[in-house]
VEXTOR-542534 format. One record per residue (C-alpha): residue number from 0; x, y, z. Coordinates in steps of 0.02 Angstrom, whole numbers, plus 50000, padded with zeros to 5 digits. Last residue first. Example, Ala and Ser with C-alpha at 12.3 -4.5 7.8 and 13.67 -1.06 7.14 Angstrom:
<nodes>
  pos     px     py     pz
    1  50684  49947  50357
    0  50615  49775  50390
</nodes>
This chain:
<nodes>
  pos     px     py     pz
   96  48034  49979  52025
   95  47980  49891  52191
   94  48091  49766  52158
   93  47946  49621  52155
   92  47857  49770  52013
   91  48036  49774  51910
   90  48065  49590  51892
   89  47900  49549  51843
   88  47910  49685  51709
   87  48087  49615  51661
   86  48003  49453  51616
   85  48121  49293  51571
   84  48190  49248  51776
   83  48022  49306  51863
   82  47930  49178  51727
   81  48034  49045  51755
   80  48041  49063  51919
   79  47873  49064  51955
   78  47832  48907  51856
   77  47940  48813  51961
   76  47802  48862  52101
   75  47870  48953  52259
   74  47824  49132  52199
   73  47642  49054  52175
   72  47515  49142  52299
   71  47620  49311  52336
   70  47687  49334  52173
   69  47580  49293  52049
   68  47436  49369  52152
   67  47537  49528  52144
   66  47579  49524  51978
   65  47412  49501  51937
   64  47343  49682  51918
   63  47500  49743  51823
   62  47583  49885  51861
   61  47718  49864  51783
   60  47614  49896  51638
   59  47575  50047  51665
   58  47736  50133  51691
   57  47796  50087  51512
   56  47652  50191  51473
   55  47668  50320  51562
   54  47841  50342  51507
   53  47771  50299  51319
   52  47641  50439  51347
   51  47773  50581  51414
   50  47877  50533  51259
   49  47741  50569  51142
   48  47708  50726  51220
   47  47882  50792  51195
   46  47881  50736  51011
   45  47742  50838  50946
   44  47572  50851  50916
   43  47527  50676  50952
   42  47450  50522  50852
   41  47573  50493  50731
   40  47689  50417  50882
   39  47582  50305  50915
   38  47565  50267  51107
   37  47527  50062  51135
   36  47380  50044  51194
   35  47369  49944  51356
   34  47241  49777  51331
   33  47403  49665  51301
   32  47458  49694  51484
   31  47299  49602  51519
   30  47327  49468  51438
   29  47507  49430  51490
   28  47432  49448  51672
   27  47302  49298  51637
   26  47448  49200  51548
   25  47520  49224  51710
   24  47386  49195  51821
   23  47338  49016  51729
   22  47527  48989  51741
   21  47529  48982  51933
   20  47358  48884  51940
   19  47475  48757  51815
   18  47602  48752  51948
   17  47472  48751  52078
   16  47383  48576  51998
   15  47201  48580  52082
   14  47125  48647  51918
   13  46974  48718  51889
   12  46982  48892  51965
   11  47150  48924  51866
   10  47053  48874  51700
    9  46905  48989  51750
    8  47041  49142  51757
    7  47124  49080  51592
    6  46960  49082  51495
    5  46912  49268  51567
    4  47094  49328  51495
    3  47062  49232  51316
    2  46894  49368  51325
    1  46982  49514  51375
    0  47126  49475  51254
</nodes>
């Protein structure tokens, strides 16, 4: 993901097209989100913990790095919307969630 990530950042520099600029970022973001690990439950001592990592984790990824690029340079785009209106974690970070 780190690597397909780098691609889609050069793509977004080469291209004059904003809508495909706007999906460059998102792919970008989808990449990124990809590079959390996922808790295992087999890896912690018991349940409680577990559940503290998921939260975190389910934190983290709202928290995306591009979300805010997404949304400030290309909320206009087409693209936008289709992403804001399929991705609850887009939803949640332009709430404020």
């Amino acid at each position: 993901t780190f690597k397909a990530e780098s691609f889609y950042q050069q793509a977004k520099e080469l291209t004059k097209d904003v809508n495909f600029k706007a999906r460059c970022v998102w792919m970008a973001a989808k990449c990124s989100q990809k590079q959390y690990p996922v808790p295992a439950y087999e890896s912690f001592s018991d349940y409680n913990l577990y559940e503290k990592a998921t939260i975190q984790f389910a934190k983290d990824i709202r928290k995306n790095k591009y979300f805010k690029e997404f949304a400030a340079d290309y909320g206009k785009t087409n693209f936008y919307k289709e992403a804001f209106n399929s991705c609850v974690y887009l939803k949640d970070y332009v709430r404020g969630k």
